[in-house]
N, C-alpha and C positions, 0 to 999 in steps of 0.2 A: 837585240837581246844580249845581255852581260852572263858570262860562261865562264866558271872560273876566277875569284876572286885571288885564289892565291896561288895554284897550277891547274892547269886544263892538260887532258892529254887526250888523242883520238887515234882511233885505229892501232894501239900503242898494248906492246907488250915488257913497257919501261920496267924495274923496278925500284921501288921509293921507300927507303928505310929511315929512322929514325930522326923524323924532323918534326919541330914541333912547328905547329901550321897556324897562326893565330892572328887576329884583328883584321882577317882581310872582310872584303865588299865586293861583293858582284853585280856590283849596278848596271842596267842599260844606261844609256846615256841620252836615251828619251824616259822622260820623269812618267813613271805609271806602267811600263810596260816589262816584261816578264825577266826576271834574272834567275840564274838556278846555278846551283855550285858554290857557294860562297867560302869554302875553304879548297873543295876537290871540285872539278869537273874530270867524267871519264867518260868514253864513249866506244862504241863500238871494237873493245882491245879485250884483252888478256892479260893487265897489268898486277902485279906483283904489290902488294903494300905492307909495309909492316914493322912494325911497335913504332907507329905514327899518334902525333896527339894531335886535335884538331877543338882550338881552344876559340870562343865568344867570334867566331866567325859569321857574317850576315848572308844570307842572298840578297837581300834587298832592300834597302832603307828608306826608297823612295816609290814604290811601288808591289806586285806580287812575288813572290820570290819562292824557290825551291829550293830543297838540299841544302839546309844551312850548312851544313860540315861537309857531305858530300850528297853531290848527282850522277846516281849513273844512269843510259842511255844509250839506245843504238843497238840492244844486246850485247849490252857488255857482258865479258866471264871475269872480271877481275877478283884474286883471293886477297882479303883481308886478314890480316897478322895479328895481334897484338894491336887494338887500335881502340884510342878515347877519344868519345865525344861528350865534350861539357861545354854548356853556354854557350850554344850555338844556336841562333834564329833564323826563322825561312824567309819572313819579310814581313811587311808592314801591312799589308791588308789580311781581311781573314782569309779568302781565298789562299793563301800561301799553303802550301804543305810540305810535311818533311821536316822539319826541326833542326833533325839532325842528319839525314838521311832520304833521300829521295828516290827511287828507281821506276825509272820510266820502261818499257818493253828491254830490261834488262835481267840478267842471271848473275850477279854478285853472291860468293860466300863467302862469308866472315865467323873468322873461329878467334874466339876470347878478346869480347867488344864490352867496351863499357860506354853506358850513355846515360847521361846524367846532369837532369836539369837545363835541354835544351826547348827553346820556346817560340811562340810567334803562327800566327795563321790558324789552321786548325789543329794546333795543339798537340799537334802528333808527332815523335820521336822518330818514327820509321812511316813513311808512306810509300805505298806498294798500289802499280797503276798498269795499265796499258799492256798487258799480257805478261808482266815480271814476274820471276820466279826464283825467291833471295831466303836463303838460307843462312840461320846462326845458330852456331854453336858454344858455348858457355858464355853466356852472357848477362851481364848486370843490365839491366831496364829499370831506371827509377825515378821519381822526380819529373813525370811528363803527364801534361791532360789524357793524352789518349798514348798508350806505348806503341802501339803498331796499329796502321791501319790500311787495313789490304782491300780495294774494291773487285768489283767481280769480273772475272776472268784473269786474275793475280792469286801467287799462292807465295805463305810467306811460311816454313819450316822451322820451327824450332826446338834445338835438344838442350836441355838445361840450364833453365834461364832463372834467375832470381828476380822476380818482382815487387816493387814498394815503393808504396806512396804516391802512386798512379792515379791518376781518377779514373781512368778507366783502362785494363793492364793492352786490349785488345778490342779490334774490330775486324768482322770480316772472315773470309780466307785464310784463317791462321790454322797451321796443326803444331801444335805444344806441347811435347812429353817431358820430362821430369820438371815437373815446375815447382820452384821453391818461394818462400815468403820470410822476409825478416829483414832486418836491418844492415845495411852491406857496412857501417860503421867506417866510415871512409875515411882517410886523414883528411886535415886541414886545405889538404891539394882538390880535394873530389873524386878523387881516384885511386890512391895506393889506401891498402886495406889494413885494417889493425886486426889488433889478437880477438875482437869482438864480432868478426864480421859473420853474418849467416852466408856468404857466399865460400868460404874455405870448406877444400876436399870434397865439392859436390859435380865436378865436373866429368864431362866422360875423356879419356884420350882420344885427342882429333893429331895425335902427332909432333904435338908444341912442345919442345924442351925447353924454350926459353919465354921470360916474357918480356913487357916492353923494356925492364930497365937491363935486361942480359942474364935474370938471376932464372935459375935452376926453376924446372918445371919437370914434375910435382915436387911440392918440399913438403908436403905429406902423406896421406893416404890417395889420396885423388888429385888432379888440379883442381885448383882453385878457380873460380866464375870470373869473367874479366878478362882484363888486361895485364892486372899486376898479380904475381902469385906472392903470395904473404910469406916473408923468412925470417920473419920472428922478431922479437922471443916470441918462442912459445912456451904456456903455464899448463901445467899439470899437478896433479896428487894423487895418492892414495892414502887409504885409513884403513889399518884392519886390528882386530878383523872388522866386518862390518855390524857382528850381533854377540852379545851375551850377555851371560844370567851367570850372578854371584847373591851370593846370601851370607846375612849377618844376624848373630842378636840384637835385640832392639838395645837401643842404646850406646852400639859401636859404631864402626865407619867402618865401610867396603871399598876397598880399594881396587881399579882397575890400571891396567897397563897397554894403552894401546900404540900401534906403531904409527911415523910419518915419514911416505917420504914424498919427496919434491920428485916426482917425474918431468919436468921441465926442462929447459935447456938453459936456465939464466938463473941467479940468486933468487930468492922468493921468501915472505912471510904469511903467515897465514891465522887469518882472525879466527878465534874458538869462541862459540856461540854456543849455550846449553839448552837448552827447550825443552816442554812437557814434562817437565817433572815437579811433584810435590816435595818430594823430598828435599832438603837441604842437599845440592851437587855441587861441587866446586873446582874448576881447572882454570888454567891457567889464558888472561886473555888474549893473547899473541903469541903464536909461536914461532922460531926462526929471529933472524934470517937463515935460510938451509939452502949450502949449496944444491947445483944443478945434479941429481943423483942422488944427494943425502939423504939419508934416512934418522928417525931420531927418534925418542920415546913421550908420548905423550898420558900423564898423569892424570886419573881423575877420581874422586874421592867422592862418595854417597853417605851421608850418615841416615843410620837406621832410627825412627823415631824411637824414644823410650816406651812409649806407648803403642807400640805398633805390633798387632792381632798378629797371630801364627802363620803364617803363608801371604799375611799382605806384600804386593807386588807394589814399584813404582817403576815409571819408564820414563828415562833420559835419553834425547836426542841429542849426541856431540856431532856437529856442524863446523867444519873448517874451510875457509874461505879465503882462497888466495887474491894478495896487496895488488900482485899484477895487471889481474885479469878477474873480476870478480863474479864473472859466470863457471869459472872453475871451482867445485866444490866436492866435498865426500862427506860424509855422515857416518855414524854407529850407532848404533840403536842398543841401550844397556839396562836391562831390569835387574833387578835389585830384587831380593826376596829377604821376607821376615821368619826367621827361623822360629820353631816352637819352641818355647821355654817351658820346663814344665815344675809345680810347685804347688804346694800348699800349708796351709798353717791350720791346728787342731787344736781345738777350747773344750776339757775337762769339767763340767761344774760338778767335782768329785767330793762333796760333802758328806759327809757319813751318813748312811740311809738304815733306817730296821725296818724290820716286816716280821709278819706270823709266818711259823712254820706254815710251808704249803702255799705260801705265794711270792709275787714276783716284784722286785726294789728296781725300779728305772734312775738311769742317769743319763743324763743330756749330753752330747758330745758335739760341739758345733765346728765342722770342717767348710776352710774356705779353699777355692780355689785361687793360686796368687800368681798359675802361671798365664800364659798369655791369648791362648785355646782352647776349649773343652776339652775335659781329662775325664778319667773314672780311674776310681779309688777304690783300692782293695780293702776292704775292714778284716783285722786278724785279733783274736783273744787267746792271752795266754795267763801264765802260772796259776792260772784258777782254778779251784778244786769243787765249789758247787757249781 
């Protein structure tokens, strides 16, 4: 049986820090028969690992294989750091399991793991067997047939995991509290995270100040899920205020003045998008570049229809949308009101009229109303003597 493709250690309280672990084989050296380990073997120790990457490592290429990336065994305790697993397979037949991870009557815990798109056998990212009891903590799971799967009499604990794109996130023995769902937005590597990712600031403190590449943990509200903690840029905005209401007469323009600034840490522009409104709105469609901090003023101009009834409303939605990172946005919500105009025009048909003593001469007087609302009109008669 082939143990260890690229270190084995047993009974071992080593510590193994920042190596990248990659292309090895754990083959037996009888064709068909069991390899496990293909990047790590560990076994019955206490060993130390961490901001370890463990890249396209096999158990087994020519028969069933375990642990593509690692196997533990024996009751192992060993703590896992800062550790990736990407592109690692368990073996060549389906019987293989573990992907990425195997533990056989082992107790491994591992705080801020990423696994990603390891494959091979039954499909499983983490396989948990034989009385093990493996614990993780902020962890990326994505990209695997099955993310964990624990048989009975194995318990596999999980606090704040991000899962996506799994076909099936779990099986089994699993207890899972804060679990999240979204896109981890990876770089081009598979593993270091961008301004996009749903795993930033969702993590609990397990203690970690650093992550795999040495940089500062948290670099924001929380850590971040994984291996790597995200150090920017970071993109941000505000818009204020967020609401109001200006009125005009029909046939001006209402002008508002609203503020920007880039709460960000890096230069930034931000697209202006108008929405929902009928009225004629107009601002400006890029705003920036604004530095990190600036603030600045952002213009927007409503024209009142000529034709527009006393108290008619319209509502404009200003949407700003940062170049950086385009999940970062702010809004203002602006209604416009149509003042009442008020007015009318009077038609005399003041013709000279007679009558017989003792009766009454009408005259026609046609009032229009020319302002913009229903009004009412006082009638007054003067200098008249009958």
């Amino acid at each position: 049986m082939g143990e260890g493709g690229g270190v084995a250690m047993s009974g071992s309280d080593a510590v193994l820090t920042g190596n990248l672990i990659r292309y090895n084989v754990a083959n037996s050296v009888a064709t068909g028969t069991l390899a496990i380990g293909g990047g790590i073997y560990v076994e019955a120790g206490a060993s130390t690992l961490r901001d370890n990457i463990l890249h396209d490592n096999t158990a087994s290429t020519n028969g069933p294989g375990g642990g593509g990336g690692i196997w533990f065994g024996l009751e192992d305790q060993s703590l896992l750091i800062n550790t990736v697993l990407i592109h690692n397979t368990s073996g060549a037949t389906p019987d293989s399991l573990g992907a990425a991870i195997a533990s056989e009557w082992a107790y491994p815990r591992l705080l801020h793991t990423t696994l990603h798109g390891n494959t091979g056998g039954d499909g499983s990212g983490i396989h948990a067997f034989s009385g093990s009891d493996i614990v993780l903590t902020n962890t990326i799971l994505v990209s695997q047939t099955v993310g964990i799967s624990v048989t009975a009499g194995s318990t596999a604990t999980l606090y704040s995991t991000l899962w996506h794109a799994n076909s099936t996130d779990y099986g089994g023995n699993v207890i899972a509290t804060d679990n999240y769902t979204g896109t981890p937005a990876f770089d081009a590597d598979g593993y270091h995270l961008t301004a996009g990712s749903a795993a930033l600031d969702r993590g609990v403190d397990g203690g970690v100040l650093t992550d795999v590449d040495g940089d500062t943990r948290p670099q924001g509200a929380a850590p971040d899920l994984g291996a790597d903690e995200y150090s920017g840029p970071f993109y941000g905005l505000t818009l204020s205020p967020a609401t109001a209401t200006r009125s005009g007469d029909p046939g001006t323009t209402v002008g508002y003045t609203l503020q920007v600034t880039n709460t960000g840490d890096t230069a930034d522009r931000f697209s202006v998008a108008v929405r929902g409104n009928a009225w004629d709105t107009t601002a400006p469609q890029v705003l920036g570049p604004l530095a990190a901090g600036e603030r600045t003023s952002l213009a927007v101009l409503v024209d009142v229809p000529a034709g527009a009834a006393g108290g008619a409303t319209d509502v404009a939605t200003i949407t700003l949308t940062s170049h950086g990172y385009s999940a970062e946005s702010a809004s203002a919500t602006l209604t416009t009101v149509a003042n009442s105009v008020s007015g009318l025009a009077a038609e005399l048909d003041a013709t000279a009229r007679t009558g017989e003593p003792g009766t009454s001469v009408s005259y026609h007087l046609t009032v229009t109303n020319t302002g913009n609302s229903a009004d009412t009109f006082s009638l007054s008669l003067t200098g008249h003597t009958w």
